[in-house]
C-alpha positions as CSV (number, residue, x, y, z in Angstrom):
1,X,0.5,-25.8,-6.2
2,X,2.9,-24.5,-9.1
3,X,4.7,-21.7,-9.1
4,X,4.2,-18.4,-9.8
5,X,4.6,-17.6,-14.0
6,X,2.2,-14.7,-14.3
7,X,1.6,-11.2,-12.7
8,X,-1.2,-8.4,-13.0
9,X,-1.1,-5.1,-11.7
10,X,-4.1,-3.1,-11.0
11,X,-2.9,0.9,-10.5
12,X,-0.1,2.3,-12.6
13,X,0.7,5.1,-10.6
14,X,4.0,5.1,-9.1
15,X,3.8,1.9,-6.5
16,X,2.5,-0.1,-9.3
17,X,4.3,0.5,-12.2
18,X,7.7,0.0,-10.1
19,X,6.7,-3.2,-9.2
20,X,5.7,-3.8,-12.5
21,X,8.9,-3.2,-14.0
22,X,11.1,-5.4,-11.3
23,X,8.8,-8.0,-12.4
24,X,8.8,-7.6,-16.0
25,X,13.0,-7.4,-15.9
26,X,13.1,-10.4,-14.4
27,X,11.3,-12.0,-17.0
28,X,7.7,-12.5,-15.7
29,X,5.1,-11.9,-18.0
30,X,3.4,-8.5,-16.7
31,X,-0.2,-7.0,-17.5
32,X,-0.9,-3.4,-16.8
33,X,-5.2,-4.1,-16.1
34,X,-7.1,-1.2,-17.5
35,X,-10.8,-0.3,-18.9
36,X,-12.0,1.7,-21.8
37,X,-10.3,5.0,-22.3
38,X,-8.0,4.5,-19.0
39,X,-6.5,1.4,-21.0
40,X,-6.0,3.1,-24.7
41,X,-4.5,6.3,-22.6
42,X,-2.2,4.2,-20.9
43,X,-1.2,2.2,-24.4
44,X,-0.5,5.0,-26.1
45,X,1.6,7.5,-23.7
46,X,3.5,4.1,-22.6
47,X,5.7,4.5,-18.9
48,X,8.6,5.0,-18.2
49,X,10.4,3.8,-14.8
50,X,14.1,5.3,-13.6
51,X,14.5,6.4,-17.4
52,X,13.7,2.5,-18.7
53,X,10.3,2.0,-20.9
54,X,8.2,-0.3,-18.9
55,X,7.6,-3.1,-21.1
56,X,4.7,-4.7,-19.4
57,X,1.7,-5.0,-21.6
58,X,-1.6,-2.7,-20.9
59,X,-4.7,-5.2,-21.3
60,X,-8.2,-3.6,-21.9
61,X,-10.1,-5.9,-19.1
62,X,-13.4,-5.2,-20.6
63,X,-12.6,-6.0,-24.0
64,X,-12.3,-10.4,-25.1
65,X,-11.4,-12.8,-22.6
66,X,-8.2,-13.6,-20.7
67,X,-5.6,-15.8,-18.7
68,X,-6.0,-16.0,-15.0
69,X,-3.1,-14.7,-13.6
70,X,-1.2,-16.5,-11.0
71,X,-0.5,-13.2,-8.7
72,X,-2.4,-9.6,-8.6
73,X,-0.9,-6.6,-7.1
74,X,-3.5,-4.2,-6.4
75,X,-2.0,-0.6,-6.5
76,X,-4.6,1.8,-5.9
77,X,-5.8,4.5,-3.8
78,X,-8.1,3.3,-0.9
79,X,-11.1,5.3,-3.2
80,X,-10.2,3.6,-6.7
81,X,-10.4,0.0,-5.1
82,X,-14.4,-0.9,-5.7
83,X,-13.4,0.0,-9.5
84,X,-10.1,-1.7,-9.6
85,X,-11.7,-4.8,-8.7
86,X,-14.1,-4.9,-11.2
87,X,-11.1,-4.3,-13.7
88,X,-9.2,-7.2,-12.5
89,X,-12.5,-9.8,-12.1
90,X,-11.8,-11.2,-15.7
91,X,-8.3,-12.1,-14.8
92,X,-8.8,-14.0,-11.6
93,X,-8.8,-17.6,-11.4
94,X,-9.8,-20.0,-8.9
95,X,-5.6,-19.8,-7.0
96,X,-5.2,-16.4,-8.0
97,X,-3.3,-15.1,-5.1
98,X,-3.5,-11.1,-4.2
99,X,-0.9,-8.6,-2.8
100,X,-2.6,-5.4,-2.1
101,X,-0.1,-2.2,-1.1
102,X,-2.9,-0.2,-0.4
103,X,-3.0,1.5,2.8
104,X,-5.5,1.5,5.7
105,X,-6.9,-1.5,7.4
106,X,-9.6,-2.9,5.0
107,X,-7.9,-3.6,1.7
108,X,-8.0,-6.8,2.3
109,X,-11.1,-7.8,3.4
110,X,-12.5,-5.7,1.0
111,X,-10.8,-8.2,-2.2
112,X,-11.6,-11.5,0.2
113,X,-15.4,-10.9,0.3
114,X,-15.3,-9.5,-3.2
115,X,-13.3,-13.0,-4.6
116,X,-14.5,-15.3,-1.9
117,X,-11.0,-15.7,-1.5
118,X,-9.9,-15.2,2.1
119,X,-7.1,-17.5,1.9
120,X,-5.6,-16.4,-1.3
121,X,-5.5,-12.3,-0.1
122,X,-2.5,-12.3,2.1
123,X,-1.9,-9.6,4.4
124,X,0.7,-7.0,3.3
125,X,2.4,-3.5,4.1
126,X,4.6,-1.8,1.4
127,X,7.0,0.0,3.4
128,X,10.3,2.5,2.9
129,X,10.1,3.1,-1.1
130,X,10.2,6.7,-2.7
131,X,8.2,6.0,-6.1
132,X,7.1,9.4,-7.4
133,X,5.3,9.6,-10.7
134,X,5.2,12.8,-13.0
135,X,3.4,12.6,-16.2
136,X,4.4,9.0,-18.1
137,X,7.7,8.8,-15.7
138,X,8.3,7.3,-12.7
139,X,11.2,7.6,-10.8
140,X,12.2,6.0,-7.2
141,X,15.7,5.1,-5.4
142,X,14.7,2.9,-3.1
143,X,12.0,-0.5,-3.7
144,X,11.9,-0.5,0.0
145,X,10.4,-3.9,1.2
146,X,6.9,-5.9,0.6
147,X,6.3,-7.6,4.4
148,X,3.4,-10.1,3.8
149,X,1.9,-13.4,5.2
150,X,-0.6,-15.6,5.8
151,X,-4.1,-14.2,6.4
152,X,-4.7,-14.3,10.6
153,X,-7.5,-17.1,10.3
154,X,-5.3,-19.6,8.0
155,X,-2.9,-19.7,10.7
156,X,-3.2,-22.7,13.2
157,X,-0.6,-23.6,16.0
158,X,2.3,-21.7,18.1
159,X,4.4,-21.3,14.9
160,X,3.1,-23.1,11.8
161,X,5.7,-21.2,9.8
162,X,4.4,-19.9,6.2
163,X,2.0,-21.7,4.3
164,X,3.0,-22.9,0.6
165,X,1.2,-19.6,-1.0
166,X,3.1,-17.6,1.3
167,X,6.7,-19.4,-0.1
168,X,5.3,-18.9,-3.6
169,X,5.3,-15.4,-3.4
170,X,8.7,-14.9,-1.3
171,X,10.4,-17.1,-4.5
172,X,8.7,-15.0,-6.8
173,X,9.8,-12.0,-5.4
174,X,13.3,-12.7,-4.8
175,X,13.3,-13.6,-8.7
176,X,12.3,-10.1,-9.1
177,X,14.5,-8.5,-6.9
178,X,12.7,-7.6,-4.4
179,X,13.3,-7.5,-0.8
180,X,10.4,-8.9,1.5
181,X,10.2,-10.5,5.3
182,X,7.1,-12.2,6.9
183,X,7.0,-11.7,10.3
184,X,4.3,-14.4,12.5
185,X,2.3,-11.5,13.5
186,X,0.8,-9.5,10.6
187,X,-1.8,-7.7,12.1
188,X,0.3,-6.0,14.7
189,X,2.4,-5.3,11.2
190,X,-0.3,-4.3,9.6
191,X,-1.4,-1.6,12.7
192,X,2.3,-0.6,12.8
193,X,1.7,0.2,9.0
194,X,-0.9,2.4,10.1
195,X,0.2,4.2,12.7
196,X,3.1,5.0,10.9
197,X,0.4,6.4,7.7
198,X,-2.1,8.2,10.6
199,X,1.9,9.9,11.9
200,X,4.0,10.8,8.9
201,X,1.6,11.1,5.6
202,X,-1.2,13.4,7.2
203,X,1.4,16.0,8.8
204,X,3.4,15.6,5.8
205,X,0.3,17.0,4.0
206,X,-0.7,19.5,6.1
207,X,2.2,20.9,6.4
208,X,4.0,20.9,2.5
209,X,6.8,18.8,3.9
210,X,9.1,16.3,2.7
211,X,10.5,13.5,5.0
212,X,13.5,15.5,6.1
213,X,11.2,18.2,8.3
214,X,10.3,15.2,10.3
215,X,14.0,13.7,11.4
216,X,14.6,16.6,13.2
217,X,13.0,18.2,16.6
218,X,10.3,20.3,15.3
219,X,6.5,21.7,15.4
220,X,6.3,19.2,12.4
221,X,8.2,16.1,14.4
222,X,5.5,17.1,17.5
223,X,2.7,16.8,15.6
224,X,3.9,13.7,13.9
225,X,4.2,11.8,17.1
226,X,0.7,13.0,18.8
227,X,-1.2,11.8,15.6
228,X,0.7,8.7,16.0
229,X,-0.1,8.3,19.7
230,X,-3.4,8.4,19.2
231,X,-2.9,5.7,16.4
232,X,-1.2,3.7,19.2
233,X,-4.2,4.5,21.5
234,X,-7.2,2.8,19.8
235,X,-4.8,0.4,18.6
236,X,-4.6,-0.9,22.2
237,X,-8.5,-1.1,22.4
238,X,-8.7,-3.0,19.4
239,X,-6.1,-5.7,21.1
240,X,-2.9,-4.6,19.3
241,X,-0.1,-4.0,21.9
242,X,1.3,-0.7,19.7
243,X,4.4,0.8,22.4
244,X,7.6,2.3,22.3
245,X,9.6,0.3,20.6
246,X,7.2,0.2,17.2
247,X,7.6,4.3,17.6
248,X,11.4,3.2,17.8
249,X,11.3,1.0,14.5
250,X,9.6,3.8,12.7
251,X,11.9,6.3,13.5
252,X,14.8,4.2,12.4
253,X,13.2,3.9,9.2
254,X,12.2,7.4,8.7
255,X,16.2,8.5,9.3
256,X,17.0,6.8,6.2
257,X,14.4,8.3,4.1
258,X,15.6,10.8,1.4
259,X,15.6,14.2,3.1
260,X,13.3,15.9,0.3
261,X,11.2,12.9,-0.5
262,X,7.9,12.6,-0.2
263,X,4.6,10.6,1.3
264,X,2.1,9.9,-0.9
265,X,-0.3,11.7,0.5
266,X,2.1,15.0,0.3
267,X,2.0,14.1,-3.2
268,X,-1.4,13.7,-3.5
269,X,-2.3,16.9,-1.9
270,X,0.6,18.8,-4.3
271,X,-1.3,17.4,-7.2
272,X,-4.8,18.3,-6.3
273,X,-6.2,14.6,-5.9
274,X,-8.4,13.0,-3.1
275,X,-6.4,12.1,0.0
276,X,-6.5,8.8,2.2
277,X,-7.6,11.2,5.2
278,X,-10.8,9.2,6.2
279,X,-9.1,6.1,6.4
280,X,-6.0,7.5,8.3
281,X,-7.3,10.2,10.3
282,X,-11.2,9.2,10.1
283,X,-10.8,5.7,11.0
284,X,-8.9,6.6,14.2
285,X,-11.7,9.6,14.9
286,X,-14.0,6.1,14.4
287,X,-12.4,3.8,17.1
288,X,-11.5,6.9,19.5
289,X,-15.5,6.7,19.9
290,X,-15.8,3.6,19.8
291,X,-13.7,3.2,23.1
292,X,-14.3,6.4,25.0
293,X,-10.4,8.1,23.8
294,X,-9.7,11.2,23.0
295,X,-8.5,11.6,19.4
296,X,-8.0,15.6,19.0
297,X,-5.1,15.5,16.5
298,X,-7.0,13.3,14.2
299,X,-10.2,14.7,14.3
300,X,-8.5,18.3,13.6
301,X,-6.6,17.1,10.7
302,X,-9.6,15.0,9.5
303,X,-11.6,18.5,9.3
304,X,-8.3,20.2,8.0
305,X,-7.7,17.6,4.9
306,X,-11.5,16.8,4.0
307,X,-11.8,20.7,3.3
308,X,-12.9,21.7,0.3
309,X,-9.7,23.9,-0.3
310,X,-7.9,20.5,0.5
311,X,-8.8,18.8,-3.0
């Protein structure tokens, strides 16, 4: 299995174009995956990323043929991924592996059955960085961390450690400058993930407010919590032993969030796009049904956010 020499990223907003540009500085070749007028736009009006032009090249996917790439980030809102796939198709080879930062539960699954590649999507959670994007620039002051691993049904034994893929990807991130960890259990990381999205990015929205209204006591730190208990809730039913100290962890991470940044789905809502809500809110809503629990916070900000005046 050789190395990894080549990366595509699928989603220029803010995530993706600043991993795109820690890759590209560390020498990697980069592709920015596009289609049709999305591409040319994208050519033309070039990025820019903390002030730097982004030198990655933008590759028209539905124009000639092209190089398998060795890794693909998929950077894209939960709503944009049945697209992005179909952009990225013509550069995936037979040990392509995938990243996806995209939040919710499904991601994953979604690009396995797509690819018929469920050992080459590995599990992952993007977690602590404060990317914004305005116009062609983005700025952020903190990567934050990538934690990844092995998909749950390539993993045999007590503690197999990580599988080659899995080292592939840590080397290729530390080239880039990246910070990562891979815990053994990456579904509980990937329901702490969510938990932390159903808490901090849906009151964040509904109520205009950056991280720093949410390290305090507060209406906004209240509702935060409750969304997040109910997160916690279902979690349990589905077999993921959520507690205490995974609120804990989160609220050490949220202290050292910029006061007056923002979540992406306060952004989102600021700019007038689609939010996440239904897989966030919704998908809680879903398994609070499922198993016979109460989910009022959810379900209220899952009317509140799917409102019309919400777009």
């Amino acid at each position: 299995m050789s190395e990894i020499s080549s990366v595509a990223v699928v989603g220029a907003g803010a995530m993706g174009a600043m991993y795109a540009a820690h890759f590209a500085r560390a020498g990697f070749p980069v592709r920015l995956v596009a289609r049709g007028d999305r591409a040319a736009r994208l050519a033309d009006a070039g990025l820019t990323v903390n002030g730097e032009p982004l030198t990655a090249a933008v590759v028209d996917t539905a124009v000639g043929e092209h190089a398998p790439a060795d890794l693909v980030l998929v950077a894209v809102k939960h709503q944009q991924l049945p697209e992005a796939l179909d952009t990225i198709a013509p550069l995936v080879g037979a040990d392509t592996t995938f990243l996806s930062v995209l939040n919710g539960l499904d991601s994953e699954r979604i690009i396995a059955e797509r690819f018929g590649a469920a050992d080459r999507v590995l599990p992952c959670i993007a977690l602590a960085m404060d990317a914004e994007r305005s116009g062609a620039a983005v700025r952020y002051r903190q990567a934050g961390r990538l934690t990844f691993g092995d998909p749950a049904e390539t993993v045999g034994g007590s503690d197999p450690g990580p599988s080659e893929r899995v080292r592939r990807v840590q080397r290729a991130l530390d080239h880039a400058g990246l910070v990562w960890d891979t815990p053994a259990d990456m579904q509980h990381a990937m329901w702490w993930k969510f938990m932390v999205n159903v808490g901090i990015n849906q009151a964040s929205a509904v109520l205009d407010a950056p991280y720093g209204k949410f390290q305090q006591d507060g209406p906004g730190r209240s509702l935060m919590w409750a969304l997040m208990d109910e997160a916690i809730a279902v979690g349990r039913a589905e077999g993921v032993d959520l507690g205490e100290a995974d609120r804990a962890k989160w609220d050490t991470v949220l202290a050292g969030q910029p006061p007056q940044g923002m979540t992406s789905m306060h952004q989102d809502v600021l700019a007038g796009r689609p939010t996440e809500v239904d897989i966030f809110a919704g998908r809680v809503v879903e398994l609070g049904a499922k198993h016979g629990i109460a989910t009022p916070h959810n379900q209220t900000l899952q009317w509140i956010l799917s409102s019309p005046w919400a777009e």
